[in-house]
N, C-alpha and C positions, 0 to 999 in steps of 0.2 A: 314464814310463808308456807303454804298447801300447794301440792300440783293436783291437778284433778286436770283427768282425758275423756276426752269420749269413748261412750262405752262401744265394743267391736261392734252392735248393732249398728248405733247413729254411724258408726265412723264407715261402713259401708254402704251406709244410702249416703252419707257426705262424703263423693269419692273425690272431692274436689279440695276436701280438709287436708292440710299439713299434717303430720304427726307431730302436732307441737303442744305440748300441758298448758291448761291454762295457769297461773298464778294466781291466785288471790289471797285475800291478808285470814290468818286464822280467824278475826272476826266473821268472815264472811263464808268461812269453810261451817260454821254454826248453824246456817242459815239453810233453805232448803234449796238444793238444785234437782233443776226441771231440765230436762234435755231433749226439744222439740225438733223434730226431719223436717226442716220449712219445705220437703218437697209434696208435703199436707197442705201446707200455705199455696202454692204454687197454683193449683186446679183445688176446686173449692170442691168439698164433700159433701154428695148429696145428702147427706145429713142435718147441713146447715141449714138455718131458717133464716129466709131468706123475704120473708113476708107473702101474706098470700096473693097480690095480685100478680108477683114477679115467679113464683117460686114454681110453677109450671112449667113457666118459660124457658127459668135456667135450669131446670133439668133435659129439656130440648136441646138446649145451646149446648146443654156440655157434649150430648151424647153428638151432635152434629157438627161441632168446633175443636173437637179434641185437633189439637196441632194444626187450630188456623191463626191467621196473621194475627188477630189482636187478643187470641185464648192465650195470655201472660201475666202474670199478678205485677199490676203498679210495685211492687214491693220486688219483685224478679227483676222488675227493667229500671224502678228508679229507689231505692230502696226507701232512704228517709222520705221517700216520695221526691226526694229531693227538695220534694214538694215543694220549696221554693226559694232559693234564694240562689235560689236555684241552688240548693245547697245541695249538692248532688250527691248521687247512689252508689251502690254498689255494681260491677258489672256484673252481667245478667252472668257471666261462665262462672262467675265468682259464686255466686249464689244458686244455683242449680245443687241441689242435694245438700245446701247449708245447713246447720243446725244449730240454733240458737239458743245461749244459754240464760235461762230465766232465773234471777235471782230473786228471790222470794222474801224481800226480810219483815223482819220482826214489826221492825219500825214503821214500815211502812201506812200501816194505816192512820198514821200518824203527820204522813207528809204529801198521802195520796188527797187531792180534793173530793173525797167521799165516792157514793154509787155513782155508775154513769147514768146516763138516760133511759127514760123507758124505749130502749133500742130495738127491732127485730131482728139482726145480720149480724151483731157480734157476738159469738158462742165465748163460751172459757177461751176458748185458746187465745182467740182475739182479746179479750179481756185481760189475761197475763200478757200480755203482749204491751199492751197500752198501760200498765200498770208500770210493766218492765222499765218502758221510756221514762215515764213520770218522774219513776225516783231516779234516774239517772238524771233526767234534767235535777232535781231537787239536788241529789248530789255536787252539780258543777253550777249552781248559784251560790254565788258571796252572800247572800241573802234568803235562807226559806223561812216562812215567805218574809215577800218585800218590804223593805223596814220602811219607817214612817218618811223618809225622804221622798218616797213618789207619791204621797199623798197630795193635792195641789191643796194650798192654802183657802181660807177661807173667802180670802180677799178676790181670788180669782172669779174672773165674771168676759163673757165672748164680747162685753163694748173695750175691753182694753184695747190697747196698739198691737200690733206685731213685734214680737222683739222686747217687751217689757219682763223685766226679773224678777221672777215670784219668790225663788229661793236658791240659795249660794250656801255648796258645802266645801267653805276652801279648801281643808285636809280631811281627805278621806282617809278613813281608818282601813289599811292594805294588810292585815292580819287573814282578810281571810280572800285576798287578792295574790294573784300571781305573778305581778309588775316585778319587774329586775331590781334590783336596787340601783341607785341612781336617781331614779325616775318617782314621783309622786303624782299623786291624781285628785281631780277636784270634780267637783257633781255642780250642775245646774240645773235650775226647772227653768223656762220661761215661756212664752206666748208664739205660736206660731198662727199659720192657716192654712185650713183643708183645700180640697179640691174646689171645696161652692163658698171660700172664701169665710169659713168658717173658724171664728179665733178659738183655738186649742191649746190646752198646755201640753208641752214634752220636757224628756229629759236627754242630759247627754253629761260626757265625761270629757272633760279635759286632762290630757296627759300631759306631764312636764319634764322638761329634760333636766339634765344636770346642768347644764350650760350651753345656750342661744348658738348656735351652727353658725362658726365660723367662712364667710364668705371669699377666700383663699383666692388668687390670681388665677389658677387652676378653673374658676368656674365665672369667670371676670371681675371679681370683686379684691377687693383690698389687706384681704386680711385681717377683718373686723367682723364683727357680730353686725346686723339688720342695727344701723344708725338711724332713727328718726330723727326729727328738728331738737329736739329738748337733746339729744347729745347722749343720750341714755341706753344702754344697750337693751335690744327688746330682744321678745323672741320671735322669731317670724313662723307660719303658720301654713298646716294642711288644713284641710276641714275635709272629714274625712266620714263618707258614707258606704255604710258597713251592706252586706248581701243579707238576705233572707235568714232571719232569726228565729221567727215565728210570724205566730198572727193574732196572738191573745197578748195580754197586758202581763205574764210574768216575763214574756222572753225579751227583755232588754237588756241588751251587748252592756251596758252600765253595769248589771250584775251579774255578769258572768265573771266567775273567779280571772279567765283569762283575756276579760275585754271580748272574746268570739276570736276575734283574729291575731291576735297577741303578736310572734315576730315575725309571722306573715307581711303585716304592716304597720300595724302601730308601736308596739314597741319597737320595729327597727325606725321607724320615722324617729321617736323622742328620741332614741339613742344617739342617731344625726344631730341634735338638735333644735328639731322639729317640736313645738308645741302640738299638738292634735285634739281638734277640736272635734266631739265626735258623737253626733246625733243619736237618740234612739228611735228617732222615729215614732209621730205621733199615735198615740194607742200602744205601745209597748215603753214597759215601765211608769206611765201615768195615762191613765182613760178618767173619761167624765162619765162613760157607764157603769152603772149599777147590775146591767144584768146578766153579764156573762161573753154578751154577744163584744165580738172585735170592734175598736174603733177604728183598728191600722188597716189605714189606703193603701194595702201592698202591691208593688211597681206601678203606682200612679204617682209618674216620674214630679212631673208640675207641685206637687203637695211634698215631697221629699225635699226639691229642691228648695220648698219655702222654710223646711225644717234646717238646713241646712245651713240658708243663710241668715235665718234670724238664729242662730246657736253660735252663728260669730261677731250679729250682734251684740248677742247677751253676754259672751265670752267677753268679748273687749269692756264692755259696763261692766264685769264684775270684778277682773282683772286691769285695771288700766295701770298698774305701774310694770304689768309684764309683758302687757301686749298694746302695740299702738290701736291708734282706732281707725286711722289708713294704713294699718301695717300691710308688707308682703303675705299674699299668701295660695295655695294652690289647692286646687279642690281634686279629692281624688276617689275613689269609689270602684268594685268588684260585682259585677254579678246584679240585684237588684239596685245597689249604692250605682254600679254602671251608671245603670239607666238615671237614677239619680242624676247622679255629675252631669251627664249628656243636658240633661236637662235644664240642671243650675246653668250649664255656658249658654242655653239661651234665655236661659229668666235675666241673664248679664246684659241683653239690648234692651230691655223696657226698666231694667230695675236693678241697676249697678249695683255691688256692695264695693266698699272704697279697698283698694291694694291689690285686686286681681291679679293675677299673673297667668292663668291658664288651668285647664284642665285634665284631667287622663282619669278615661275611661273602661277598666279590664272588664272584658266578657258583658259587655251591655246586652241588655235585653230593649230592642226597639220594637218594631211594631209587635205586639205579642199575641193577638191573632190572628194576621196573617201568618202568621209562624205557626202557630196550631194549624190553622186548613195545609199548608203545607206537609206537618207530619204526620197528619190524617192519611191526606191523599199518597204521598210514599209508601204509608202501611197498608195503604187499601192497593197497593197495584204492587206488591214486592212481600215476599217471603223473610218472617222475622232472620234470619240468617242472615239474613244481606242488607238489615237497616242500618246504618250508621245510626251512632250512639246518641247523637241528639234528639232523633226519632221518640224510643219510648220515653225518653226524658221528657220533651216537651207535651208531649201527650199527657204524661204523668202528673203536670201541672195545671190539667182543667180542675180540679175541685178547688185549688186555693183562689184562682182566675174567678171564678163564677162567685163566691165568698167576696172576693176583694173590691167588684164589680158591684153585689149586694151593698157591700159596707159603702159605698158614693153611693148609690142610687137605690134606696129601700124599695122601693117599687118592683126593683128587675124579682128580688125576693127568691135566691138559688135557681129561678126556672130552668137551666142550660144543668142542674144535674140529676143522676137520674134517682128513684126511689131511694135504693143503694147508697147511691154517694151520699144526699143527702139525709141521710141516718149515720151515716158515716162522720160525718162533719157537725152536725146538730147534737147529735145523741150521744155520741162519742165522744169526739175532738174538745168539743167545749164543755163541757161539762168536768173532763179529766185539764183541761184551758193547757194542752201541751203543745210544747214547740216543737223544733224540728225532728226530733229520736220520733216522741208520740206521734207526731201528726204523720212521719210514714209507718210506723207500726198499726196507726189504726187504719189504713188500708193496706193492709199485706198481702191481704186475700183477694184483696179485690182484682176482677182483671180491666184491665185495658178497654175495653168495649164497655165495662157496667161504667166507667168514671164521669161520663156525658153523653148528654141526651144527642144523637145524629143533629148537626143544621142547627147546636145552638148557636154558633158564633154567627150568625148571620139575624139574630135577634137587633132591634133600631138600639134599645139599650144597648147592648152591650159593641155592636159598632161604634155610639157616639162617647161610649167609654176610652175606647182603646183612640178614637182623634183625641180626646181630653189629653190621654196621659203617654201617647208616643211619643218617643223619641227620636230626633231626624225629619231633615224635610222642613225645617224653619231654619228661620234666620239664627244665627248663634256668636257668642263672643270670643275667640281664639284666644291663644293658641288653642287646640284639643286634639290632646294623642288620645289614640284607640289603639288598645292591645288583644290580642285574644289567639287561643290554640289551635294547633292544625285541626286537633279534635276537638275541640269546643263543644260546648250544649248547645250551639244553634251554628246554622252553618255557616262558610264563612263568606260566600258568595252575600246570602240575606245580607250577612253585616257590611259588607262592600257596599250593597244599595244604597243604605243607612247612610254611610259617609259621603258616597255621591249625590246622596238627593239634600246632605247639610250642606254641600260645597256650594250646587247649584242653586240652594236660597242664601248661602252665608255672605256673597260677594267674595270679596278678596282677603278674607280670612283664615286662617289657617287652621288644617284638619288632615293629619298624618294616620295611619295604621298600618301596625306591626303584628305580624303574622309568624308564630315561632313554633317552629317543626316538631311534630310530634306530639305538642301539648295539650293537655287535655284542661278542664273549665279551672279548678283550682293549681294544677302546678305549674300552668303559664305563669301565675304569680311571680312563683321562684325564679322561672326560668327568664322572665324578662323584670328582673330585679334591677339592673345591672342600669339600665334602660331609664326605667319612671326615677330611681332615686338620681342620675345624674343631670336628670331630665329639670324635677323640682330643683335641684340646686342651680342649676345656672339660668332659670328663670326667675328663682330668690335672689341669685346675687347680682344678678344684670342689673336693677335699679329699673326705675317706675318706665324708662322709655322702652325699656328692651324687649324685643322684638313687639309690641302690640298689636299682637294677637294675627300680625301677617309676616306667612313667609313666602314670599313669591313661590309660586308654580307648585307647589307641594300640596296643595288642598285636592287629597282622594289618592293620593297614593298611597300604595299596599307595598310594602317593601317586608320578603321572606326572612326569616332569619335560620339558618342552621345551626341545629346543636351538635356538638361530638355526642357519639354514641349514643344516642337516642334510640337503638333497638335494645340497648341494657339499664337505660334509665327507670326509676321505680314510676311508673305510671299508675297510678289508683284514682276512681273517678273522684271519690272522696277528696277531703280535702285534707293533708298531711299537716299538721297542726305545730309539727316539730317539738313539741313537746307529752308525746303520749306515744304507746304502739299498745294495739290489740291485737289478737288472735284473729283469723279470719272469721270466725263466728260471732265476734263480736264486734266487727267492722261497722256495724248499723251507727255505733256511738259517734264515729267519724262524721255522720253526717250534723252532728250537732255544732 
């Protein structure tokens, strides 16, 4: 191993740096390091080009905004942009005088997707910057690039059914997977539908446990494995929708060495006993385009949920001597998977899948642009100092909103971003086709004010978007817990509505939410572990009557939870992976 530090320069403008050496492998000490003061990144240099119709403007803006409410780089307030999956940033104190280190390798041009676009706003630095992410993403894929597994066969065509099996990879080859031992993994393609009811191929992973999760007295059951009528012991089942990966077709959770969320939740689920069935999401890991552009309907909850539940169709057709075909099972999802789940428990009133048991929902994202005018209007009446943390997050989130919005409805056509963004996202983003490290690195620079156009959200498109794909406020199938942190990326009042306005269409259904002190968007995970795993177990092992789906009087309650010491718990808005630590300059990775 090599220690390398910042030199006394960078480590003075990053006074927020630890005195800590980076490590890296003597390979990588070969390589060339770049050692950049993101507080260049922070307020953009009049230097930059920035194109001519705008490039007047922002030299106005700066000289007249220096230290106003929205002069802060997307990359200051949300770092990976969090961009989305809400897979969230760095905090802004964290990043103030950061300095980030560019690894330059050899190889790279080799795993980089070539020149970016004819761009006008990404200078070098920006360019190393999105280079940076690239091969880091390239790095934590089991796959560069994608092996012929997401290729959809030939046979595939949009008159198939929903739910049909294009192809089964029973044993996945886990050499260059991070799965525990114990545990095996299996791949499926099959047939889903879009948002306009359009037949799509996706893919997803099935995790397997070592042996079917014993239903113990402890959680009302017997002492036996999930018993179906044949007398055979099955394995009983999550279907489990994963957060914000990307939004181009390498970033699916299938190829990432560590699943994305590894013992976060899926490997702790199969280790329970827990099969997990586990979407990617249609347009990531297999698209039907040729041109670059995303096919993934990101948080347009209704299309997730169909990916969802036709992944436990196609699981049980490909598998039927491990999983029944009414088996138990509970559907569960983080962040854009949230809003998923939320929305698979009401695809459950018009379009049952057989074995239900309930849902839980951590850090849903429900309506998502009244959430935006909300932290608009906060940052237009309040001094960056005093916004709470979900502010520049969800702000941070109009380029991939406006994208995801385009992707259903070609017409809206990016309109709601501005010159900027969209160079940013066109010229940039797709063309390097990066997930989450890329897609905040390539607005680093950007601030706050250039990410959307004033009064997009108020476009008929993109209204009659966010009815298509909200969350809440229809009828839904219980049970469904809702978890989320004191700190959260969206408030916790908004998500209260949510739950009230499903109670008041659900009838007499059940809809619980748990609100745990001090937690921020990822390590509420952790901290209400405790919670969803005993939660799923005695809903698996109750048998088909238990509870369905009502518990008297309970539908909209919020009940707090206290943690010990929660003014010394490690709080990072990132998400704790439990298997990696960085340097704080290198902290950007955590958003992957």
């Amino acid at each position: 191993m090599t220690s390398f530090s910042f030199s006394p320069k960078a480590r003075q403008a990053a006074k927020r740096v630890p005195d800590v050496p980076f490590l890296v492998t003597d390979q990588q000490a070969t390589n060339k390091y770049l050692i950049l003061d993101t507080l260049t990144l922070c307020k953009r240099s009049k230097t930059d080009k920035y194109g001519s119709q705008d490039h007047s403007d922002q030299n106005k803006h700066d000289k007249e905004q220096d230290g106003s409410r929205l002069h802060i780089s997307a990359h200051q307030s949300t770092l990976a942009l969090a961009l989305a999956s809400m897979k969230l940033p760095i905090a802004q104190t964290h990043l103030r005088g950061l300095a980030i280190l560019l690894l330059a390798h050899t190889s790279f041009a080799q795993s980089f997707p070539g020149s970016l676009g004819q761009n006008t706003t990404c200078n070098e630095q920006c360019h190393q910057l999105v280079q940076l992410g690239t091969e880091f993403e390239a790095d934590s894929f089991a796959h560069t690039p994608l092996d012929d597994f997401y290729t959809p066969p030939n046979t595939f065509n949009t008159s198939m059914e929903p739910g049909t099996l294009l192809r089964i990879e029973a044993h996945t080859d886990l050499t260059n997977y991070t799965v525990p031992s114990g545990l095996t993994m299996s791949r499926i393609m099959y047939t889903s539908q879009s948002l306009n009811g359009t037949i799509v191929p996706v893919s997803a992973f099935v995790l397997w446990p070592y042996a079917p999760f014993q239903s113990t007295a402890e959680y009302g059951g017997h002492g036996r494995g999930h018993q179906p009528q044949s007398g055979v012991s099955k394995f009983p089942m999550v279907a489990w929708a994963h957060g914000t990966a990307g939004y181009f077709v390498n970033c699916a959770p299938s190829n990432y060495r560590s699943l994305q969320y590894n013992f976060m939740t899926s490997y702790s689920l199969a280790l329970e006993g827990f099969a997990v069935v586990a979407t990617d999401y249609a347009g990531l890991g297999v698209t039907t385009r040729s041109d670059g552009e995303s096919s993934h309907e990101w948080l347009a909850g209704p299309a997730g949920a169909n990916d969802v539940a036709y992944a436990i169709e196609a699981a049980r057709k490909a598998f039927p001597d491990q999983l029944d075909k009414e088996g138990p099972f509970v559907t569960m999802g983080h962040s854009q998977g949230g809003n998923v789940a939320w929305a698979f428990a009401e695809r459950q009133v018009s379009s049952p899948v057989p074995g239900y048991r309930g849902t839980i929902a951590i850090s849903p994202v429900t309506r998502l642009l009244d959430l935006v005018d909300k932290a608009l209007a906060v940052a237009a009446s309040t001094l960056p100092a005093s916004w709470p943390l979900w502010v520049p997050i969800v702000i941070g989130l109009q380029p991939p909103i406006i994208a995801s919005i385009t992707t259903s409805f070609s017409g809206y056509n990016f309109s709601g971003m501005t010159p900027l963004s969209y160079d940013r996202w066109n010229n940039v983003l797709k063309p390097a086709q990066g997930c989450l490290a890329a897609g905040g690195l390539a607005f680093a620079d950007v601030t706050l004010d250039q990410l959307a156009r004033p009064g997009w959200t108020n476009n008929s498109i993109a209204q009659h978007w966010q009815q298509e794909v909200a969350a809440g406020g229809k009828k839904f199938m219980g049970p469904l817990l809702v978890l989320a942190g004191e700190d959260d990326a969206l408030p916790i009042d908004f998500l209260e509505e949510g739950v009230a306005s499903s109670c008041n269409a659900g009838g007499d259904q059940s809809a619980e939410m748990f609100t745990y002190q001090a937690m921020k968007h990822f390590p509420v995970i952790q901290a209400s572990r405790m919670k969803w795993m005993g939660w799923i177990k005695e809903r698996i092992a109750g048998g088909d009557n238990h509870w369905m789906g009502k518990e008297p009087g309970t539908c909209g309650q919020n009940t707090f939870v206290e943690g010990l010491n929660t003014n010394y718990t490690l709080q990072p808005i990132t998400a704790n992976w439990l298997v990696d630590w960085v340097a704080p300059a290198e902290a950007w990775k955590l958003s992957f």
